[in-house]
VOGU-3710 file (C-alpha; in Angstrom, 3 decimals, decimal comma):
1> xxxxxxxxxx> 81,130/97,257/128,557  83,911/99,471/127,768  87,033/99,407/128,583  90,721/101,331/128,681  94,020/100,148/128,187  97,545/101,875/127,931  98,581/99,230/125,266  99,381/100,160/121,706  97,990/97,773/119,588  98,100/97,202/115,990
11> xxxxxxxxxx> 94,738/97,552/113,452  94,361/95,880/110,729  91,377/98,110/109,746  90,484/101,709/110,638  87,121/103,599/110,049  87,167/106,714/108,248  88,430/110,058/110,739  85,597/112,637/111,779  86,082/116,240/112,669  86,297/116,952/116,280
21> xxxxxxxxxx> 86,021/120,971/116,860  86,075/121,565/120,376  85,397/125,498/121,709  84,771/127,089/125,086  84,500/129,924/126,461  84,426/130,849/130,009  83,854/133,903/132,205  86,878/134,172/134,662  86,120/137,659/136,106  82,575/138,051/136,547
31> xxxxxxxxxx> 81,740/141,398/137,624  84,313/141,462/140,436  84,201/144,199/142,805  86,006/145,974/145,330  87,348/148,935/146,824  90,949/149,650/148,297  90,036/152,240/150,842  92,595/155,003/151,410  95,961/154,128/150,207  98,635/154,829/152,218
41> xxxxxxxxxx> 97,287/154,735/155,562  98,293/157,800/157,492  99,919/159,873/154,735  99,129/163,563/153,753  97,873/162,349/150,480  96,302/159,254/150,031  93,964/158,111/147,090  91,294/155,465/147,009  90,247/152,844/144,198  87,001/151,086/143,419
51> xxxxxxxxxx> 87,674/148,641/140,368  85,068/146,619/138,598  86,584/143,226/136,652  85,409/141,597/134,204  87,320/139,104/132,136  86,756/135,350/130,118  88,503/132,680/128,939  88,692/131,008/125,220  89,712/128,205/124,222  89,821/126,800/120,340
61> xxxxxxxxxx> 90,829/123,252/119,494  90,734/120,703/116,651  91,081/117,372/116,171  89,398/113,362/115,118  88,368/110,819/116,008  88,857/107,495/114,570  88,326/103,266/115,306  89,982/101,063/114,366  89,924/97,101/115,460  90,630/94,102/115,316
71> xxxxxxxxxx> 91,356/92,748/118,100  88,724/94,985/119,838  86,851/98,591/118,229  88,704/100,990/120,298  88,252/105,145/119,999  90,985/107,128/119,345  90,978/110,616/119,243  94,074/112,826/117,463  95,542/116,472/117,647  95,737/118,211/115,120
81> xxxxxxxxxx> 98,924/119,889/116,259  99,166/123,682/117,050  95,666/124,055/116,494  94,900/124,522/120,011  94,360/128,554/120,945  93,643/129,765/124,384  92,438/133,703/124,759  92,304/135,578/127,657  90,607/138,980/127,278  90,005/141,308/130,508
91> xxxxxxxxxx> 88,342/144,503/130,741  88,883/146,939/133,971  86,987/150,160/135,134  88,783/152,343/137,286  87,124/155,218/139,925  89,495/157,243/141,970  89,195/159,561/144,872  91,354/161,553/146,315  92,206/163,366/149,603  94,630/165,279/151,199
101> xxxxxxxxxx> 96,010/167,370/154,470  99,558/169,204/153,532  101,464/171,596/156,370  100,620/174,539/153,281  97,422/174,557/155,308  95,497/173,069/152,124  93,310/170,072/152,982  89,837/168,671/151,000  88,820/165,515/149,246  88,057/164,987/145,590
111> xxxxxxxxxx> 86,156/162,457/143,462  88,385/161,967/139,590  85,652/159,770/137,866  86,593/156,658/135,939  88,427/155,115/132,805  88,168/151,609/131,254  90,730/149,579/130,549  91,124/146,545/127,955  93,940/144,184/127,282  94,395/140,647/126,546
121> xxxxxxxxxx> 96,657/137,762/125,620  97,041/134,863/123,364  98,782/131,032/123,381  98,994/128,545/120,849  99,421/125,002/122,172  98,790/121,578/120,841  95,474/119,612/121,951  94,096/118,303/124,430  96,061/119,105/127,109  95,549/116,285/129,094
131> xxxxxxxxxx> 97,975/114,744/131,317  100,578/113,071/129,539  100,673/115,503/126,552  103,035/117,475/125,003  101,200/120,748/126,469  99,540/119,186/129,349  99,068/122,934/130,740  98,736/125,849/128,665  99,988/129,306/130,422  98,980/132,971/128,746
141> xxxxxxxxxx> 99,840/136,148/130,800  97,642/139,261/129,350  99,803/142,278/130,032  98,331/146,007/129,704  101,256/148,545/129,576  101,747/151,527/132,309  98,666/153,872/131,455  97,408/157,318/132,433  94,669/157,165/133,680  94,089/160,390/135,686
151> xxxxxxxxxx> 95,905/163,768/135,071  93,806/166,266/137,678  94,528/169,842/138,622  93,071/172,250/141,319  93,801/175,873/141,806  93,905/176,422/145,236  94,435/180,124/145,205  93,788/181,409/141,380  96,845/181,754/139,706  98,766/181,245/142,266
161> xxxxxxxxxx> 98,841/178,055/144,231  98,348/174,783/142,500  97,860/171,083/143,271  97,993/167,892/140,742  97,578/164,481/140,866  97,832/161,651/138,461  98,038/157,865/137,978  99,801/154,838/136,050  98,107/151,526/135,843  99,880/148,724/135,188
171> xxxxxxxxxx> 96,849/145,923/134,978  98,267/141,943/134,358  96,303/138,907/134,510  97,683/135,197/134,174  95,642/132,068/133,257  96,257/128,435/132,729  94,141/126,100/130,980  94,259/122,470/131,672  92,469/119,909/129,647  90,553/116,773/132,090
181> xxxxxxxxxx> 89,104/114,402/130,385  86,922/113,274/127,785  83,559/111,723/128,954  82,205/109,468/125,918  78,916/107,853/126,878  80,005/108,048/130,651  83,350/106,272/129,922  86,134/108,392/130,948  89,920/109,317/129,330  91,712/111,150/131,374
191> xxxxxxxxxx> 95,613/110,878/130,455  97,129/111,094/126,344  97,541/107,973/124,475  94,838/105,972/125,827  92,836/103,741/124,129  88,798/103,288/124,770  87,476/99,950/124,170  83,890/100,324/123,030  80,950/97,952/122,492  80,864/97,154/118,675
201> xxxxxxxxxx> 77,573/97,632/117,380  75,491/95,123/115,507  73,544/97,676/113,007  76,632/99,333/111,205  77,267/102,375/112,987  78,886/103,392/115,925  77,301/106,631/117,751  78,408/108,598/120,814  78,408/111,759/122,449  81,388/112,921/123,748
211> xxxxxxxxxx> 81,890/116,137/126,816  85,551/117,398/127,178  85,903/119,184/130,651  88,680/121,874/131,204  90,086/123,541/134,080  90,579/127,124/134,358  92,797/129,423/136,869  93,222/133,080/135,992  94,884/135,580/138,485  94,015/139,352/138,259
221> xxxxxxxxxx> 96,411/141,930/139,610  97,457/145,871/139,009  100,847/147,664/139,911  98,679/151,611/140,769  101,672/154,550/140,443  99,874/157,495/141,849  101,738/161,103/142,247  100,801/164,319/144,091  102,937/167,827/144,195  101,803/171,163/144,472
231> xxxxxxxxxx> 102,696/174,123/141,765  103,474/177,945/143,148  103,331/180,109/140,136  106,541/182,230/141,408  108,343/178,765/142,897  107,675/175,838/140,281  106,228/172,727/141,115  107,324/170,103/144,030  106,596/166,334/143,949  105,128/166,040/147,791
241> xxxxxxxxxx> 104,360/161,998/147,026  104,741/159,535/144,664  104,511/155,365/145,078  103,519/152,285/143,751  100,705/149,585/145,116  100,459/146,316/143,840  96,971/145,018/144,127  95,688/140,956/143,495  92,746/141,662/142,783  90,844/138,242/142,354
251> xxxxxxxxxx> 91,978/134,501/142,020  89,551/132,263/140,125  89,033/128,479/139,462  86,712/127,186/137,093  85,980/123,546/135,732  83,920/123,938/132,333  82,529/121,016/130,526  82,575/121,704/126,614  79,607/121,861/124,571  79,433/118,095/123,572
261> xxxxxxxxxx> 80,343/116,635/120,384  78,463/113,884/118,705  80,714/111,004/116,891  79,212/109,107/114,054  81,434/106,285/112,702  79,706/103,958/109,797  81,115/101,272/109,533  80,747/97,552/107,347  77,853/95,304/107,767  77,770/91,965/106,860
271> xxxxxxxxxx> 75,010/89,917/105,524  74,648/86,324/104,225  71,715/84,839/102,897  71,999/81,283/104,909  72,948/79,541/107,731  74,076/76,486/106,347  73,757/74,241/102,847  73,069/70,800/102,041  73,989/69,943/97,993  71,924/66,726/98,481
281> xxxxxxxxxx> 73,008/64,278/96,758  75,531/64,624/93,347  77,258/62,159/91,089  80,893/61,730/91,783  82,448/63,583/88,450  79,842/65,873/88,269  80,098/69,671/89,597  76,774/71,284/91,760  77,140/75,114/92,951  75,955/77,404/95,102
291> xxxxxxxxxx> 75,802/80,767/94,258  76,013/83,116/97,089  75,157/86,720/97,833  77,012/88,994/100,201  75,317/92,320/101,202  77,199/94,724/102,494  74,253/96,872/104,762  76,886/99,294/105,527  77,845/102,962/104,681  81,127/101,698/104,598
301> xxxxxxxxxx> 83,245/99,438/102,168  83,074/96,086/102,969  86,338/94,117/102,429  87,265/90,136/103,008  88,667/86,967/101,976  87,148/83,344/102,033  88,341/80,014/102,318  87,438/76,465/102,864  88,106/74,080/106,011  86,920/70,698/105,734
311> xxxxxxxxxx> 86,661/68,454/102,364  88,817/69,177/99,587  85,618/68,547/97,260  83,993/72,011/98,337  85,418/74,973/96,565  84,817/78,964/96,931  85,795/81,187/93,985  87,140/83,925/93,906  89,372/83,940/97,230  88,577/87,747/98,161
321> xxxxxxxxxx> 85,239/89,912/98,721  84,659/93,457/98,658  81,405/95,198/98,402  80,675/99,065/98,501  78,874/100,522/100,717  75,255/99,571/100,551  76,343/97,362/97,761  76,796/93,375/97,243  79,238/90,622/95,806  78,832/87,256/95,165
331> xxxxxxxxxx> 80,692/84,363/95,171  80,263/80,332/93,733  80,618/77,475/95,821  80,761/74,383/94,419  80,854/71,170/95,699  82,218/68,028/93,160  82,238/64,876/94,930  85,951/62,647/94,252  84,339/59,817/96,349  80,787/58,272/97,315
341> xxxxxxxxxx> 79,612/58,881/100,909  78,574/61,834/102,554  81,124/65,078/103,166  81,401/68,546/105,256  83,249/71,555/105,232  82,750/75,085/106,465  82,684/78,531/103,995  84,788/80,647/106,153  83,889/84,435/105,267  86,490/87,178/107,314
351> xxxxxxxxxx> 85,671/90,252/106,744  86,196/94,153/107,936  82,806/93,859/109,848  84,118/94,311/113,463  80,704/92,585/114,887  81,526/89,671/112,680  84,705/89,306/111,987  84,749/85,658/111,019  81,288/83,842/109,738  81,751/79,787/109,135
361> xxxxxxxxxx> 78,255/78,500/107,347  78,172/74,680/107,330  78,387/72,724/104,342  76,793/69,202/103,131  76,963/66,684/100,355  76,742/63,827/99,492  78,400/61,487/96,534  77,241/58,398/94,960  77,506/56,553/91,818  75,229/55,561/89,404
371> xxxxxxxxxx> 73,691/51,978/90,087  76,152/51,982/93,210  76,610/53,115/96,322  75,311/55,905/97,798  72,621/56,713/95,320  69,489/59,008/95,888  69,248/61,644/97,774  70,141/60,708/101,090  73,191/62,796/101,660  74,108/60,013/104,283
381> xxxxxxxxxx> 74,889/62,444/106,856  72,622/63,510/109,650  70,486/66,755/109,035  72,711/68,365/111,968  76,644/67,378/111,555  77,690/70,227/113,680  75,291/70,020/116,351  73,131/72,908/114,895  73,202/73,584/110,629  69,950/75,764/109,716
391> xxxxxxxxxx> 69,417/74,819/106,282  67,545/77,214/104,178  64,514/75,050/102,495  65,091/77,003/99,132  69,263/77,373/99,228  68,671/73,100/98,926  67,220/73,555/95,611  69,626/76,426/94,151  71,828/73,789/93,243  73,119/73,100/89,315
401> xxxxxxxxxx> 75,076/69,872/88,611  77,286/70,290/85,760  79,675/67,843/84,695  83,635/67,736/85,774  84,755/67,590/82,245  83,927/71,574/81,703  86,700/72,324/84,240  86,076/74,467/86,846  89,372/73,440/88,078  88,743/75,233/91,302
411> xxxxxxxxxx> 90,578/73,524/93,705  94,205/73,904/91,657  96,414/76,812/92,600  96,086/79,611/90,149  92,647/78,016/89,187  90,567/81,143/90,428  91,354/82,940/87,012  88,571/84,208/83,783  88,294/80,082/83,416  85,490/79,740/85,912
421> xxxxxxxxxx> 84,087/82,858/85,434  83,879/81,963/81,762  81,682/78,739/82,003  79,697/79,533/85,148  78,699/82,739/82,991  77,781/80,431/80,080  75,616/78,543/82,143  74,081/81,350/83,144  74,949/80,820/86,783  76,333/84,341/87,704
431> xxxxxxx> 72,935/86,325/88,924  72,918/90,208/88,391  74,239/91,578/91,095  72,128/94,968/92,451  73,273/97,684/94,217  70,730/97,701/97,600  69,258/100,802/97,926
//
């Protein structure tokens, strides 16, 4: 189950960040079409225009993602600020026709061909654009400047009488861009900030897919300037009409879901060799140990502490863990008996592994003295203190008594120093340690 919360919380950990590159692009204008008819209705002179549109939008923008946890593995995802871009590039084809009726006596209609026109626009913004964010809606306005796109002439008498006509375009289009959500493994974010509570994984690695859907709105219109007059060689030339008609020529709406994105996070894996240990029965004043392996199944590092709850007489050296990835450490736990009768504690391992934060493995011994109490190997307990101990068959033999005299010293303060190392590696107690493959 996932879930989303507002909260800020603080991590003690964080996974390492992965790229998120996010790109779209869009058609807007796709092959629009249309005609104005004749343009002004009942004047001498009037003009028609058929226009074709066609016109997209792009947008560019960068980011991570990261998790981080405890107190649950919750997906972030950062801007990477002003590395949003959003592109709006239109292209226009123009026809015109033209017709007139003057009170010179010259009428007749005319068809001027066509011209294509390009122009676009560009905005910078910060991701994602969703609600809540610095540039929750990004604006561009594409802006063409006034062109020519007709200059026409007919001789109505040769050398004599003239007519012209041209035209100005003035083409703009405006566009917004407005970011929705993210959709990771149908879990939805829809406003900045949030946090995404996901399931932590049990196999060291957490893997998602995740859609980001945008909204579009683009607006297409022209300012058209067209001017007639008529030239008489002998007179000059006269302006007979000359205007300007705006023209929306399309509204569009689009929501676009982006090419999806797959997020890989490896993370630490945790694993111990045992469930439990029973030492069996050892002297009081002698030392027996347990030498313990940590794997780290992971891709990445692997970092901890441990600790003891229960009996004074159990020990863990050293303190802190940390493994590579794919790599192991080991630890020694020792348990030295101060009094006869049987004893428990717990090896508490915390660790960086958000699926197992905290790992307690049950631990038994027993003392006794020679030719007294508590002798043999009867640790005196029952084979289940806690309601549950799995006790490896071989871990129960991977014991060494050594005597208390050498000074292991481990339960002092300070006593986790080179001293322990120093006569467990004498004995010959440390294992190689091998990088898993």
């Amino acid at each position: 189950m996932i879930a989303i919360c507002l909260m800020t919380v603080v991590h003690a950990y964080e996974s390492d960040e992965v790229p998120l590159d996010l790109w779209d692009q869009t058609d807007l204008f796709t092959e629009i079409e249309m005609g104005t008819g004749w343009l002004p209705s009942g004047s001498d002179v009037q003009f028609g225009v058929f226009l074709r549109a066609t016109g997209g939008g792009e947008v560019e923008m960068e980011g991570l993602s990261q998790l981080t946890w405890p107190t649950a593995l919750t997906l972030n995802y950062g801007a990477n600020p002003g590395t949003g871009l959003f592109t709006l590039d239109n292209e226009l084809e123009l026809s015109f026709d033209l017709k007139w009726d003057l009170d010179l006596g010259f009428s007749g209609e005319e068809s001027l061909g066509g011209r294509s026109i390009g122009f676009e626009g560009k905005q910078r913004f910060t991701p994602w654009g969703l609600t809540g964010s610095e540039d929750d809606v990004v604006e561009v306005v594409a802006e063409g400047e006034y062109a020519e796109v007709f200059a026409w002439q007919y001789d109505v008498i040769a050398n004599l009488v003239s007519i012209y006509f041209y035209a100005e375009v003035y083409p703009r289009a405006t566009a917004s861009f407005d970011g929705l959500r993210f959709n990771v493994n149908d879990q939805i974010i829809e406003y900045e900030g949030l946090n995404q509570y996901v399931d932590v994984p049990d196999d060291g690695e957490y893997v998602g897919e995740t859609t980001f859907t945008g909204l579009y709105e683009a607006v297409l219109s022209l300012i058209i300037q067209p001017s007639f007059g008529v030239c008489i060689d002998i007179l000059d030339c006269r302006e007979v009409l000359t205007f300007e008609v705006p023209l929306d020529v399309v509204e569009s709406s689009v929501e676009k879901d982006f090419a999806p994105e797959s997020i890989r996070h490896p993370l630490p894996w945790l694993r111990v060799p045992s469930d439990g240990f029973d030492y069996g029965s050892v002297e009081v004043g002698q030392i027996a140990t347990w030498e313990v392996l940590v794997e780290n199944l992971g891709e990445m590092e692997l970092t901890g502490s441990t600790r003891i709850e229960g009996s004074e007489d159990f020990t863990a050296f050293p303190g802190q863990l940390y493994a590579g990835p794919q790599n192991v450490d080991g630890m020694t736990v020792t348990f030295a008996p101060s009094v006869v009768g049987g004893q428990i504690a717990e090896l508490i391992l915390t660790t960086n592994d958000p699926a197992r934060p905290e790992i307690a493995i049950p631990l038994i011994g027993n003392g006794y003295e020679e030719g007294g109490e508590g002798g043999g190997d009867d640790t005196g307990l029952a084979t289940d203190p806690d309601g549950g101990i799995d006790v490896d068959p071989d871990d129960a033999n991977d014991t060494t008594t050594i005597p208390a005299e050498v000074g292991c010293n481990c339960s002092q303060p300070g006593g986790q120093g080179s001293a322990p190392v120093a006569w467990l590696a004498g004995l010959g107690l440390l294992g190689l340690i091998r990088r898993r493959r």
